[in-house]
C-alpha positions as CSV (number, residue, x, y, z in Angstrom):
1,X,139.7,114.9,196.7
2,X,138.8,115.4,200.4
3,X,140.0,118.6,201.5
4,X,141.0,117.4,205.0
5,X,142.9,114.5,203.7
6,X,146.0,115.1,203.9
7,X,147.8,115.5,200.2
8,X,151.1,113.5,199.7
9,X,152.8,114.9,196.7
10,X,154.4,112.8,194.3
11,X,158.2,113.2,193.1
12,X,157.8,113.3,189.1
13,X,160.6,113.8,186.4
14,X,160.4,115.0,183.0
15,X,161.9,113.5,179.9
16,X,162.3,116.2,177.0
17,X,164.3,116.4,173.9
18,X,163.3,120.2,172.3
19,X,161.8,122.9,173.6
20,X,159.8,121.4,176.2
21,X,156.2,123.4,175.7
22,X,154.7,120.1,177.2
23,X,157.2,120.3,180.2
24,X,156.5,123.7,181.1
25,X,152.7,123.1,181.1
26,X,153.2,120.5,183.5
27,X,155.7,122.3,185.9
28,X,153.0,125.6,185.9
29,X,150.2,123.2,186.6
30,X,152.4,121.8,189.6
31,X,152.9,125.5,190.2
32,X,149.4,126.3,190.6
33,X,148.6,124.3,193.2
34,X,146.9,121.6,190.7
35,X,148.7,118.6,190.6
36,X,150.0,117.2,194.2
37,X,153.6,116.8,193.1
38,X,157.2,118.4,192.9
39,X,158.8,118.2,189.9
40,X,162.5,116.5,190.9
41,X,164.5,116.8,187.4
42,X,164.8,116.9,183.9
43,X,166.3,114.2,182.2
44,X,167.4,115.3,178.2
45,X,169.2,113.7,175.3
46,X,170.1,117.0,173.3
47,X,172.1,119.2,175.7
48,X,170.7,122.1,173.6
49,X,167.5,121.7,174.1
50,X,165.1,124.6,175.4
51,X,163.7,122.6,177.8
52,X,167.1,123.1,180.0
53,X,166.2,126.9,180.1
54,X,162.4,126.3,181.2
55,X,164.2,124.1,183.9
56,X,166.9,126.7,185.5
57,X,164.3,129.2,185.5
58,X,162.1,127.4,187.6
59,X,165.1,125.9,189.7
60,X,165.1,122.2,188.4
61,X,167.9,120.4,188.5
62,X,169.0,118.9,184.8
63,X,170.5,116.1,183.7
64,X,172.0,116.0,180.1
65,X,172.7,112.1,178.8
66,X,174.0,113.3,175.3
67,X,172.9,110.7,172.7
68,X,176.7,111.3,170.5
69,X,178.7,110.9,173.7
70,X,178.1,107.1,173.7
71,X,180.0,104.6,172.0
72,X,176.9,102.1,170.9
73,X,172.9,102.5,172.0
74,X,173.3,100.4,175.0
75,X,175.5,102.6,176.5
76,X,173.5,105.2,176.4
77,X,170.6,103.2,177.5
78,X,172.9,102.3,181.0
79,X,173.4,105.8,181.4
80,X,170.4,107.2,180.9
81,X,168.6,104.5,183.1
82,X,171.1,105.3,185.9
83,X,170.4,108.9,185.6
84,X,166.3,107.6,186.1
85,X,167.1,106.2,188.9
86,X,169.3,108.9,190.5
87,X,165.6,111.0,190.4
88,X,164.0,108.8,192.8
89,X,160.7,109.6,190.9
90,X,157.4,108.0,191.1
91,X,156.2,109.3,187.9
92,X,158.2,109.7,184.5
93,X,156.8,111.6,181.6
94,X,158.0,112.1,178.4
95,X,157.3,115.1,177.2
96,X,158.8,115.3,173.8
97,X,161.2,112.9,174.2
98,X,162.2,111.6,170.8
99,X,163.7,108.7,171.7
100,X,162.2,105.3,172.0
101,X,163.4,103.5,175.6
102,X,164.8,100.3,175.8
103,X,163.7,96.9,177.3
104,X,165.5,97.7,180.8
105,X,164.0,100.9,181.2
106,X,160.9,100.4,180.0
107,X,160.6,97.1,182.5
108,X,161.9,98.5,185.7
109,X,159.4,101.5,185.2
110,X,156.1,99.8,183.9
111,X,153.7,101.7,184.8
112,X,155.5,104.4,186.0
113,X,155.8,106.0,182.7
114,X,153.7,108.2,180.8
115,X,154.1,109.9,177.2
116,X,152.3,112.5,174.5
117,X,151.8,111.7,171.0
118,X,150.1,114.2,168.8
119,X,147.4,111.9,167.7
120,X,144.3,109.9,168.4
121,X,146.3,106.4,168.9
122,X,146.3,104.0,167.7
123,X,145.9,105.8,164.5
124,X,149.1,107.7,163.5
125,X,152.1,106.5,165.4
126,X,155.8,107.5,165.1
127,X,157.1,110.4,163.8
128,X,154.9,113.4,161.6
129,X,151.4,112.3,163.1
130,X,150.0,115.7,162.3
131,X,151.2,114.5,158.7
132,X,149.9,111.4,158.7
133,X,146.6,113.0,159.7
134,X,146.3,115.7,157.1
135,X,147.7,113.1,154.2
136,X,145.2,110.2,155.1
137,X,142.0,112.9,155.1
138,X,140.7,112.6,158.3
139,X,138.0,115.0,159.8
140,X,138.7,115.1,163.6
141,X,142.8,114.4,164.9
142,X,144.1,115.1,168.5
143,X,146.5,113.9,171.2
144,X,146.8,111.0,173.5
145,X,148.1,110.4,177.0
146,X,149.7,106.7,177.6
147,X,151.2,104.3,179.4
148,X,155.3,103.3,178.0
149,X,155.0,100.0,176.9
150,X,157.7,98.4,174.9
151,X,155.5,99.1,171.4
152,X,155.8,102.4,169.4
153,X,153.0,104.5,170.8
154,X,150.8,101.1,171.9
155,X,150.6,101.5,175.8
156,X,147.6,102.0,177.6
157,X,145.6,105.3,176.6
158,X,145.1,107.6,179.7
159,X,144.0,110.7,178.1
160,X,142.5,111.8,174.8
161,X,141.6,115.5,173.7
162,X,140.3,116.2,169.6
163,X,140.5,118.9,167.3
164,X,139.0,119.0,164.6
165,X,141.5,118.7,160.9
166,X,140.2,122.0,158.5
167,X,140.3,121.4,154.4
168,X,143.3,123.7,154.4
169,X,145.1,122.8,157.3
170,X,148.6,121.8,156.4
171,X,151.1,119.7,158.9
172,X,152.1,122.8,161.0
173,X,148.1,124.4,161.4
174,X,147.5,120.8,162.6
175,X,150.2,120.5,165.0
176,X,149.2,124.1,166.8
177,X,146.1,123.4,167.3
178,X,146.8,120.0,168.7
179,X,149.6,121.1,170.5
180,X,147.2,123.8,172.5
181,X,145.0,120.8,173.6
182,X,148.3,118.4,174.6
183,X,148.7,121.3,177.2
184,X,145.4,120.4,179.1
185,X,145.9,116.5,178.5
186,X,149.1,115.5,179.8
187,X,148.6,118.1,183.6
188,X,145.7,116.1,183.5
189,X,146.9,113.2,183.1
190,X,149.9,113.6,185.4
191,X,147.3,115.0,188.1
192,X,145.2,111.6,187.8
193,X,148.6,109.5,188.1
194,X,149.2,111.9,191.3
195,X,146.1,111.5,193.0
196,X,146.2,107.9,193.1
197,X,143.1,107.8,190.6
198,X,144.1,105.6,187.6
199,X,143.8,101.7,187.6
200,X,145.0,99.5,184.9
201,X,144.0,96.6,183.8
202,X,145.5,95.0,180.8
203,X,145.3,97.6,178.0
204,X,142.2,99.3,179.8
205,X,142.8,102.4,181.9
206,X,140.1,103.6,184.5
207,X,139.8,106.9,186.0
208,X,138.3,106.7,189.9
């Protein structure tokens, strides 16, 4: 980036469901001076998640839409769209959010949305990729940065970062060694939103 330009900083929010290791990379690469952004909330399902912690330390404000507190799904979808909203973000990222969004939300933020999944995609998606991985024999595994779409794990591919899979890994080896590279892939990937550098065309993402 030209360092005279001027940097406008992007309002993101998180979406996380556990104990947001994904989250808190992203908040210390804001931190750092890295990504031109403020991170405006964090939006969770599971008001026990560790996540919340990460945010009060770092003075984020949190919104809990508890999953059991709603009589059908699409009460919980209203509310937790309503809560999106209330963020004012121009960049959502789910970041362990274990949940898959509805058509309402998924339509009034297209291409506004981004998620981790802890595999090369389109191989492996849904739950226990790492699993997957290990069971189907494959030499080299990783994460991958997308696009929400209204698929499981289909949008637009932003990001990818490999490891390779060992003869004796198991699903838990796998999933720390991935998880160490899903802490480069999705700053970067929020730091390419933020600079204005990402153009999409159809399933096709280019990076200016």
């Amino acid at each position: 980036m030209d360092p005279e330009r001027p940097v406008c900083r992007k309002r993101i929010a998180m979406l996380a469901s556990g104990r947001g290791s994904n989250f808190q990379a992203v908040i210390d690469a804001i931190a750092a001076g890295e990504i031109p952004a403020i991170c405006v909330g964090l939006v969770t399902d599971n008001p026990q998640a560790y996540a919340i912690e990460r945010a009060r330390v770092a003075g984020i404000p949190v919104t809990v839409v508890e999953y059991a507190r709603f009589p059908s799904k699409a009460a919980y979808e209203e509310a937790l769209l309503a809560a999106m909203r209330g963020c004012r973000a121009d960049l959502f990222v789910l970041a362990g959010y274990m949940r898959i969004l509805g058509h309402a939300i998924v339509h009034e933020f297209s291409g506004r949305m981004m998620n981790i999944h802890p595999a090369l995609l389109p191989s492996f998606t849904g739950l226990h990729a790492q699993r997957q991985a290990v069971e189907c024999g494959v030499k080299v595994s990783g994460c991958t940065v997308h696009l929400v779409d209204e698929g499981m794990d289909t949008g637009p591919i932003v990001v990818q970062r490999c490891v390779p899979v060992l003869p004796d890994d198991d699903e838990s080896a796998l999933a720390d060694r991935i998880l160490t590279e899903e802490h480069k892939a999705l700053p970067l990937a929020v730091k390419l939103f933020c600079e204005d550098r990402l153009e999409v065309a159809g399933r096709r993402v280019r990076v200016r």
